[in-house]
Backbone and ligand atoms as CSV (ligand in chain L), in Angstrom:
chain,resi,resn,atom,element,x,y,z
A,1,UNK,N,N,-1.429,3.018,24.356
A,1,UNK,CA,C,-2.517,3.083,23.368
A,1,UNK,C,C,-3.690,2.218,23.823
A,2,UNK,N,N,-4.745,2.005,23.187
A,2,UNK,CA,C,-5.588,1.898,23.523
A,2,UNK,C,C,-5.832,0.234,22.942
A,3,UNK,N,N,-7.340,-0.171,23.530
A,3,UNK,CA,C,-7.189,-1.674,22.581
A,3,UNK,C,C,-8.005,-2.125,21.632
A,4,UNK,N,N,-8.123,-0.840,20.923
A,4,UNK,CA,C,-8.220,-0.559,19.672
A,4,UNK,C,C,-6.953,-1.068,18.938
A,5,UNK,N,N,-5.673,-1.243,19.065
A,5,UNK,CA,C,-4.276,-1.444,18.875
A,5,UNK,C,C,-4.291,-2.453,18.267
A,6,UNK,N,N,-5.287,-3.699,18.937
A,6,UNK,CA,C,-5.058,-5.250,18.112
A,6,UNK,C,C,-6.113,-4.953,17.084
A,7,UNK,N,N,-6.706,-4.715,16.776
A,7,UNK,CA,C,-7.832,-4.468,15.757
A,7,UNK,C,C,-6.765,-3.552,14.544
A,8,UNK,N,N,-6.412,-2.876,15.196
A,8,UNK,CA,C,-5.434,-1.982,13.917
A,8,UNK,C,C,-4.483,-3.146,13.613
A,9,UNK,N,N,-4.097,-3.915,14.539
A,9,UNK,CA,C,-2.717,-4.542,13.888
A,9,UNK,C,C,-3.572,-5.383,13.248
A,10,UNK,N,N,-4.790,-5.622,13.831
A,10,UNK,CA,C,-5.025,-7.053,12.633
A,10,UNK,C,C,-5.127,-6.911,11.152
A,11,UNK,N,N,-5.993,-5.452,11.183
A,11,UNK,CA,C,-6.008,-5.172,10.189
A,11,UNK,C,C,-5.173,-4.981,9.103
A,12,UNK,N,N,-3.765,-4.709,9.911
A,12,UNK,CA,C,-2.509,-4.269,9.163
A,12,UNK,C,C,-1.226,-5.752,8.401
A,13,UNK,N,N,-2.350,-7.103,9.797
A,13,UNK,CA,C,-1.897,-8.255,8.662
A,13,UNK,C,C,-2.542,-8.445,8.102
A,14,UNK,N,N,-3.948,-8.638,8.144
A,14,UNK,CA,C,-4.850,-9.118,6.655
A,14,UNK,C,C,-4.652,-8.055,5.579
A,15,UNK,N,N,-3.836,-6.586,5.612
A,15,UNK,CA,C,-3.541,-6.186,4.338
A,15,UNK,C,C,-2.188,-6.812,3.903
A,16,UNK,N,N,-1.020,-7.259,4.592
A,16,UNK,CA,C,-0.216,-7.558,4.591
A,16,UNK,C,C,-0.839,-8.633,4.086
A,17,UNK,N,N,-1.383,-9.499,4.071
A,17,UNK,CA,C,-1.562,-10.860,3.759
A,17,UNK,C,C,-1.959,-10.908,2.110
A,18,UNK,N,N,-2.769,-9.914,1.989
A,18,UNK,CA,C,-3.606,-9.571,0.722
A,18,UNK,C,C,-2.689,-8.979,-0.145
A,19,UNK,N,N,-1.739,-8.061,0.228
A,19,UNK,CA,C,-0.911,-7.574,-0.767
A,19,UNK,C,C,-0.329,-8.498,-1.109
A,20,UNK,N,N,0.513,-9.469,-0.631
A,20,UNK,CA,C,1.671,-10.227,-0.585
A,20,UNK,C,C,0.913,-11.548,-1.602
A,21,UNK,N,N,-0.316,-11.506,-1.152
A,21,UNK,CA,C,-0.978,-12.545,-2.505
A,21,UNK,C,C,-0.904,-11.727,-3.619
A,22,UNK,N,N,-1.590,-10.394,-4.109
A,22,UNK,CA,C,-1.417,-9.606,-5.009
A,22,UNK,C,C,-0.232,-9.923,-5.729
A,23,UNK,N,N,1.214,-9.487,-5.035
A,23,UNK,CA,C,2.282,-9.950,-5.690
A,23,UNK,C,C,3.058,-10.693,-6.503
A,24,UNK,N,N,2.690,-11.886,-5.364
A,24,UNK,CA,C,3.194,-13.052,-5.415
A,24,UNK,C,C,1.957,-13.839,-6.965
A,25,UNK,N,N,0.929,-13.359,-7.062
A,25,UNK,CA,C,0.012,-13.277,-8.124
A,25,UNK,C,C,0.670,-12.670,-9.067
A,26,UNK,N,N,1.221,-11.188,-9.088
A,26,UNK,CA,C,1.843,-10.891,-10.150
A,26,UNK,C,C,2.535,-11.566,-11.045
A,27,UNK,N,N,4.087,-11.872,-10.097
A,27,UNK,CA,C,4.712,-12.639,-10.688
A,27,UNK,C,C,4.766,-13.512,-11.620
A,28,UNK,N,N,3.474,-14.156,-11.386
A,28,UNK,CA,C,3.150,-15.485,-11.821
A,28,UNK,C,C,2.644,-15.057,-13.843
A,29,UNK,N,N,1.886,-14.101,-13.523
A,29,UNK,CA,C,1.049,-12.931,-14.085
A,29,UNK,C,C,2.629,-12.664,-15.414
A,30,UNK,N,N,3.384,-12.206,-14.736
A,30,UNK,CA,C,4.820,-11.081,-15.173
A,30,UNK,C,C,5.369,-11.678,-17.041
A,31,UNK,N,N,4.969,-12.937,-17.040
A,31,UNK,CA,C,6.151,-13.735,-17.954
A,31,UNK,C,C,5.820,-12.668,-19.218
A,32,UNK,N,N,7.140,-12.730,-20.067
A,32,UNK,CA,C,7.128,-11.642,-20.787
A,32,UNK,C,C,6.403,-12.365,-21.949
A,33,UNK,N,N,5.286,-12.086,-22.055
A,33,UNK,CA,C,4.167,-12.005,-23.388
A,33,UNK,C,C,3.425,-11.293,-24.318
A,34,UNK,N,N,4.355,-9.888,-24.584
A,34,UNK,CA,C,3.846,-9.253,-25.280
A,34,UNK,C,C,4.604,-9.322,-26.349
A,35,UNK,N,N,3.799,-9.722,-27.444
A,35,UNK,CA,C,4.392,-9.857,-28.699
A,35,UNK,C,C,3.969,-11.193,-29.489
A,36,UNK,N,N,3.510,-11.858,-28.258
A,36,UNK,CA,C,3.555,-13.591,-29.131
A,36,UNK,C,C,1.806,-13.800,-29.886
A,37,UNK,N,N,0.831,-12.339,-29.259
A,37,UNK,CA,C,-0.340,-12.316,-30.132
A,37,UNK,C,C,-0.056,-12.281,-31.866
A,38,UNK,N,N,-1.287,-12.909,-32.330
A,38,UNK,CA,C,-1.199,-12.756,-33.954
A,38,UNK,C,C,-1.867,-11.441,-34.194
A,39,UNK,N,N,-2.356,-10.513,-33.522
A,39,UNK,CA,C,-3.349,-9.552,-34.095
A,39,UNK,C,C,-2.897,-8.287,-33.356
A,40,UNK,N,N,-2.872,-6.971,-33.738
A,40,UNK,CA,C,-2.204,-6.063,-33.153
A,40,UNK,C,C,-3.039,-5.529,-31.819
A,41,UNK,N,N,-4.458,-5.767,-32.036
A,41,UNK,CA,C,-5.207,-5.306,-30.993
A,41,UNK,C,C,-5.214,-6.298,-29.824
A,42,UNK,N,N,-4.722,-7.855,-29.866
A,42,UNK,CA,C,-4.295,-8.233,-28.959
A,42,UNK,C,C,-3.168,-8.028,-27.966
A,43,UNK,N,N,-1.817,-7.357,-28.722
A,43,UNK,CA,C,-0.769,-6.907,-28.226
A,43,UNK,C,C,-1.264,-5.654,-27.374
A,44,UNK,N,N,-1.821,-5.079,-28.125
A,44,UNK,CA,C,-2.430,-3.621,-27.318
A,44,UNK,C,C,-3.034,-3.254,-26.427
A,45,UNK,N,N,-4.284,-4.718,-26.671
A,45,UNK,CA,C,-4.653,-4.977,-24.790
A,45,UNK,C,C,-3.856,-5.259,-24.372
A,46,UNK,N,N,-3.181,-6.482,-24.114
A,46,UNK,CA,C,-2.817,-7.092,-23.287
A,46,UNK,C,C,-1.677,-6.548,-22.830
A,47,UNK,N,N,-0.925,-5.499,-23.515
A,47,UNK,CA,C,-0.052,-4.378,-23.097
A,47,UNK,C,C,-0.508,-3.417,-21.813
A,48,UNK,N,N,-1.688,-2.853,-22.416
A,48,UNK,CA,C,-2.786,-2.280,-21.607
A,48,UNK,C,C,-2.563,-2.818,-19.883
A,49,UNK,N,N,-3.032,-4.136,-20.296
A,49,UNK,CA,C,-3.368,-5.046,-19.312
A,49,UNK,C,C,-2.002,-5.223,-18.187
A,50,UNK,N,N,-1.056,-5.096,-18.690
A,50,UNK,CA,C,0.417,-5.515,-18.542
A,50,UNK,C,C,0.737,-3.850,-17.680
A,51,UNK,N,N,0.135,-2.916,-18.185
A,51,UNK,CA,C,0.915,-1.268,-17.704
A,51,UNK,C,C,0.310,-1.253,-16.539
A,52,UNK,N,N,-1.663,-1.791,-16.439
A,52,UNK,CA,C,-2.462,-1.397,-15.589
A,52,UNK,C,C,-1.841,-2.414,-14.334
A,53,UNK,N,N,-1.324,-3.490,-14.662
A,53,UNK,CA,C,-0.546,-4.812,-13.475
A,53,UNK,C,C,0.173,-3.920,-12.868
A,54,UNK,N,N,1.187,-3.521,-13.927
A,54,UNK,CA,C,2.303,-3.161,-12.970
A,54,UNK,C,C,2.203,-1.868,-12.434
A,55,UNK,N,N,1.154,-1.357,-12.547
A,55,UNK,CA,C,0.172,-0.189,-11.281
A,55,UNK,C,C,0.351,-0.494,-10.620
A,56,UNK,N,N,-0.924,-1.762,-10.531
A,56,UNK,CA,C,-1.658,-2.267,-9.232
A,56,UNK,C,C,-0.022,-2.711,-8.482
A,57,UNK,N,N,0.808,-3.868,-9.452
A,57,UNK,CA,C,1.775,-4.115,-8.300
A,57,UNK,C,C,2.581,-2.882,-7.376
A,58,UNK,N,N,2.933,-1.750,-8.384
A,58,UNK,CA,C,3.934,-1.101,-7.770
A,58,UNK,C,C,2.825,-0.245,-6.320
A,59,UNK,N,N,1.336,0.217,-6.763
A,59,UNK,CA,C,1.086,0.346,-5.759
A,59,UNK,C,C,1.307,-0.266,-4.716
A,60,UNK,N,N,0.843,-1.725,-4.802
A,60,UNK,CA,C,1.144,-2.789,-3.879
A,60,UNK,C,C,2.195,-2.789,-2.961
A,61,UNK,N,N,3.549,-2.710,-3.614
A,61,UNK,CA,C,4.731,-2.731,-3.497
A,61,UNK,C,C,4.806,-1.192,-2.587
A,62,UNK,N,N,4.693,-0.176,-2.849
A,62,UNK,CA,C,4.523,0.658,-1.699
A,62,UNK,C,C,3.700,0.505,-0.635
A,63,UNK,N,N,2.456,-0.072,-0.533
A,63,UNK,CA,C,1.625,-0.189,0.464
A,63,UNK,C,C,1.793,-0.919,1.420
A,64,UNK,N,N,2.558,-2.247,0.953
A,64,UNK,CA,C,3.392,-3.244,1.897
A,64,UNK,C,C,4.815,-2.680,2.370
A,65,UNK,N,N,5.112,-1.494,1.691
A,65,UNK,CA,C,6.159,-1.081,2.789
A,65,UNK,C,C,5.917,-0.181,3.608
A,66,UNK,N,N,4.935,0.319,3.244
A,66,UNK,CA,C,3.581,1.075,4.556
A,66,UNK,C,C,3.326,0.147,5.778
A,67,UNK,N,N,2.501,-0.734,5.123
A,67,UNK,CA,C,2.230,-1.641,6.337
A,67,UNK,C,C,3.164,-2.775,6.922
A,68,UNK,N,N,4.347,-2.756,6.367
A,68,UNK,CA,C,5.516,-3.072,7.459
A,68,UNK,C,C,5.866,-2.042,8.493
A,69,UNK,N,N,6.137,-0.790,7.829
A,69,UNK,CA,C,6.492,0.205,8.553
A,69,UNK,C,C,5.456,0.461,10.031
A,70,UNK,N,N,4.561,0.349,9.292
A,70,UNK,CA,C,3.514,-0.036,10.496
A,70,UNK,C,C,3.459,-0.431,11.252
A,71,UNK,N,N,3.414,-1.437,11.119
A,71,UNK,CA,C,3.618,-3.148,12.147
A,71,UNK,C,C,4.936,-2.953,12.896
A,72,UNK,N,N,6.106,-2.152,11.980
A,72,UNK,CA,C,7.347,-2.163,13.003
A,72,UNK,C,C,7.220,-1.246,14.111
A,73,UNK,N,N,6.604,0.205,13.281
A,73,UNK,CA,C,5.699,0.942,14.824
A,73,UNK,C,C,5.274,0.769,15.868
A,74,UNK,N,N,4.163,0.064,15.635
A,74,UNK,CA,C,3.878,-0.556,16.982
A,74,UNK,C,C,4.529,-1.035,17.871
A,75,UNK,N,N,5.387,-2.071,16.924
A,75,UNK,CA,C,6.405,-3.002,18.356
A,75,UNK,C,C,7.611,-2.129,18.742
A,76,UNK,N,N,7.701,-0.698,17.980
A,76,UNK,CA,C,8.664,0.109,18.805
A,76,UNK,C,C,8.171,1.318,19.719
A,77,UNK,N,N,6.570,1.377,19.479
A,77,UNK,CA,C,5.838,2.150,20.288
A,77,UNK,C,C,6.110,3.611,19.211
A,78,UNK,N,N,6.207,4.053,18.284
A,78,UNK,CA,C,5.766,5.162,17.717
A,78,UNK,C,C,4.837,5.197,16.434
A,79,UNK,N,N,4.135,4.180,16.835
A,79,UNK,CA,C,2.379,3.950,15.666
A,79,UNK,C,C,1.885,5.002,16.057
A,80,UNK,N,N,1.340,5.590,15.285
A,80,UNK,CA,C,0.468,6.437,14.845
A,80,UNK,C,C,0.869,7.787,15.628
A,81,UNK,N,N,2.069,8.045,15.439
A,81,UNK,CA,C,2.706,9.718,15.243
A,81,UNK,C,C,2.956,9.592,13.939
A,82,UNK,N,N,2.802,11.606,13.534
A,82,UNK,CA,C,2.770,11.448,12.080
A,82,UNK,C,C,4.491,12.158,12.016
A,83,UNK,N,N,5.295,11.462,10.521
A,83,UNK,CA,C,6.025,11.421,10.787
A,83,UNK,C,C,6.825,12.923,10.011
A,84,UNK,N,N,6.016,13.215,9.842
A,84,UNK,CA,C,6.484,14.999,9.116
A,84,UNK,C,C,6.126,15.977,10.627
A,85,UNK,N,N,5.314,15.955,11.426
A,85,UNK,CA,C,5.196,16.842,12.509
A,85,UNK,C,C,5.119,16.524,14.018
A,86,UNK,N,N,5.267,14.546,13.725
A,86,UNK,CA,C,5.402,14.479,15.180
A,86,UNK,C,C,4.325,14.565,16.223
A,87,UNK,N,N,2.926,14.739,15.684
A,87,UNK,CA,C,1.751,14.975,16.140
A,87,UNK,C,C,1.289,13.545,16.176
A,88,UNK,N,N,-0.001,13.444,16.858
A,88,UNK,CA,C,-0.193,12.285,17.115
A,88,UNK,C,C,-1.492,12.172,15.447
A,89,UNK,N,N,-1.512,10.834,14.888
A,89,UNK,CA,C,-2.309,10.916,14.025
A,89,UNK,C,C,-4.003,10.492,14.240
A,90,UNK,N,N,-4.628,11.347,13.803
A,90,UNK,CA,C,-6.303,11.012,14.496
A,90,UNK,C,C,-6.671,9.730,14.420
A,91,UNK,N,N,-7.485,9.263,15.126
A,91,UNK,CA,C,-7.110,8.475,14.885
A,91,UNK,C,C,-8.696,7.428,14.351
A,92,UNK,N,N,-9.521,8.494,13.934
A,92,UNK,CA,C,-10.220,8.122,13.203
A,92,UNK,C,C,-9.373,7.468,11.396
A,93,UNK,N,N,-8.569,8.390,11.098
A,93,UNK,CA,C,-7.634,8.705,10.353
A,93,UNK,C,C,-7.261,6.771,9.995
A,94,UNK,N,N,-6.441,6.532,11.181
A,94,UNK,CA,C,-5.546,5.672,11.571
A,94,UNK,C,C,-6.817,4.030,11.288
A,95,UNK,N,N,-7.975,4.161,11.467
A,95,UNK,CA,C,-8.952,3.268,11.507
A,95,UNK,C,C,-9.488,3.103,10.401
A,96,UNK,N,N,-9.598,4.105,9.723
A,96,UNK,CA,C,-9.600,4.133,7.416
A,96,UNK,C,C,-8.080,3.794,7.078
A,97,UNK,N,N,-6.928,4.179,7.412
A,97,UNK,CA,C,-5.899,4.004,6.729
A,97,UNK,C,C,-5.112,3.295,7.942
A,98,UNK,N,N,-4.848,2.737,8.238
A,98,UNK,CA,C,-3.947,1.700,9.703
A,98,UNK,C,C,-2.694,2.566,9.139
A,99,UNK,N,N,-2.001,2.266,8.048
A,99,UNK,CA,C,-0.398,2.527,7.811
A,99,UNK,C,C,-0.422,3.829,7.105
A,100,UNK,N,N,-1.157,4.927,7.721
A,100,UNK,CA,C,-1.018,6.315,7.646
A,100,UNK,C,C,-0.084,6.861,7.864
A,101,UNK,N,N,1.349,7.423,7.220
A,101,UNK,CA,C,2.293,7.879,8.023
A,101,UNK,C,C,2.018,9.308,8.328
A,102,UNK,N,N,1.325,9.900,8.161
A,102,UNK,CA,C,1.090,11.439,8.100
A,102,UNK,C,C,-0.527,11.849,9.229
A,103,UNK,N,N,-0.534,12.868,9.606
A,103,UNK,CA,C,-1.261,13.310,10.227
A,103,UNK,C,C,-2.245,14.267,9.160
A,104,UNK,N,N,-3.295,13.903,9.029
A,104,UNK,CA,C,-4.294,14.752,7.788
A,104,UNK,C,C,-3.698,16.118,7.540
A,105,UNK,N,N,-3.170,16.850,8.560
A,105,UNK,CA,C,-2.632,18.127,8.173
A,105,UNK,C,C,-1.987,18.127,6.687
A,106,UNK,N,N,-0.724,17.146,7.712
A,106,UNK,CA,C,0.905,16.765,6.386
A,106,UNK,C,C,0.432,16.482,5.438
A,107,UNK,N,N,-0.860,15.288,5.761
A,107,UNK,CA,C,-0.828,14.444,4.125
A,107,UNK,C,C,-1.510,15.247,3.341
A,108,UNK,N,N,-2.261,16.707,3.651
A,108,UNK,CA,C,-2.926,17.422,2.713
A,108,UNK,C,C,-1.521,18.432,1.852
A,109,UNK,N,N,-0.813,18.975,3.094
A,109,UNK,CA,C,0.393,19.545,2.272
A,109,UNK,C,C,1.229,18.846,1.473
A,110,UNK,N,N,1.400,17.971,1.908
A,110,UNK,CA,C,2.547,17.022,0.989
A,110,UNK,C,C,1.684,16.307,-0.508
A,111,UNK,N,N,0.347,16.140,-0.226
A,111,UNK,CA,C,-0.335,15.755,-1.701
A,111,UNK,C,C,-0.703,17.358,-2.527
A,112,UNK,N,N,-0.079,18.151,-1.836
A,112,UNK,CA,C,-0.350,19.447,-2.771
A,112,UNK,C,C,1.193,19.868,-3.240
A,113,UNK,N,N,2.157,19.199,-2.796
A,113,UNK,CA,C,3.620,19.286,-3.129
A,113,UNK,C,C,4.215,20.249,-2.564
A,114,UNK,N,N,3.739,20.581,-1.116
A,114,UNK,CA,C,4.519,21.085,-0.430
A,114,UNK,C,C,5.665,20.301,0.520
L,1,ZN,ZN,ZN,1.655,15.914,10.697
């Protein structure tokens, strides 16, 4: 590959780095507090607030197992093949998304539920 390679990996720890604060933010975030408002529209945000977290985390939580998967790629030498066809992934592609597992083809079929 090319040495473009350290630029992707770097990129793939400063998301690693950023998610893992995200998280580790959650947590902190997590303690169970819904209920201890006096007013119902406080429960309701902050419920709100509580559904939209555990979005962001669970996205999180997949994206960091993206960009492990990633990072383990590289050091086994099959980064950026996509892993539904085995094609190599563009790699413009690969420079917007580092922990792309799919080749634009796949990821258009598979986000249409094929
Ligand atoms: Zn593919």
């Amino acid at each position: 590959m090319t040495k473009d390679d350290a630029r992707l990996r770097r990129k793939l720890v400063e998301e690693r780095e950023r998610l893992l604060t995200i998280l580790a933010h959650h947590q902190v975030e997590a303690q169970p507090n819904v209920g201890l408002g006096n007013h119902m529209a406080d429960d309701a945000s902050r419920a709100f607030d509580q559904t939209r977290e555990l979005t962001l985390y669970r996205q999180s939580q997949k994206t960091l197992r993206d960009v492990d998967d990633a990072l383990a790629k590289m050091d086994n030498g099959t980064y950026g093949i996509c892993e539904r066809c085995g094609k190599p992934i563009d790699f413009a592609r690969l420079k917007a998304i580092p922990w792309a597992r799919h080749c634009l083809d796949c990821q258009m079929r598979l986000d249409q539920g094929h």
